[in-house]
C-alpha positions, 0 to 999 in steps of 0.5 A: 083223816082229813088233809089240811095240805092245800095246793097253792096253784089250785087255790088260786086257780079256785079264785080266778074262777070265783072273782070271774063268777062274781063279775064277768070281764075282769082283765089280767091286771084286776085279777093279779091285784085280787089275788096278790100275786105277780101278773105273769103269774096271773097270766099264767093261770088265766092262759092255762085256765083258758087251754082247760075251757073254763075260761074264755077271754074276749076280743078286749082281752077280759076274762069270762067263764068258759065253755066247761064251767057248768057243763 
């Protein structure tokens, strides 16, 4: 029986990960905007993101893919 029950947080994360995938540098602020949510939410997302690996962020503060993405 398939689950139709999705997890926002995850959804979201799922979207950070693809808007980073599809142009890489994208700051806190654009991500927020794509997402529609709050910054510090988006803040959120993106540090723990980057604690997992699978984001990495530049000396400008930009989101790129991290070291685990594709690994």
């Amino acid at each position: 029986m398939k689950s139709t029950m999705r997890i926002r947080s995850v959804s979201r994360a799922a979207h950070v990960l693809r808007l980073v995938a599809e142009r890489e540098g994208r700051t806190a602020a654009e991500i927020a905007g794509a997402l529609d949510c709050p910054r510090p939410t988006c803040y959120h997302l993106l540090n723990t993101l980057e604690a997992e690996g699978l984001l990495s962020k530049d000396p400008r503060r930009r989101s790129h893919l991290g070291p685990l993405v594709g690994a």
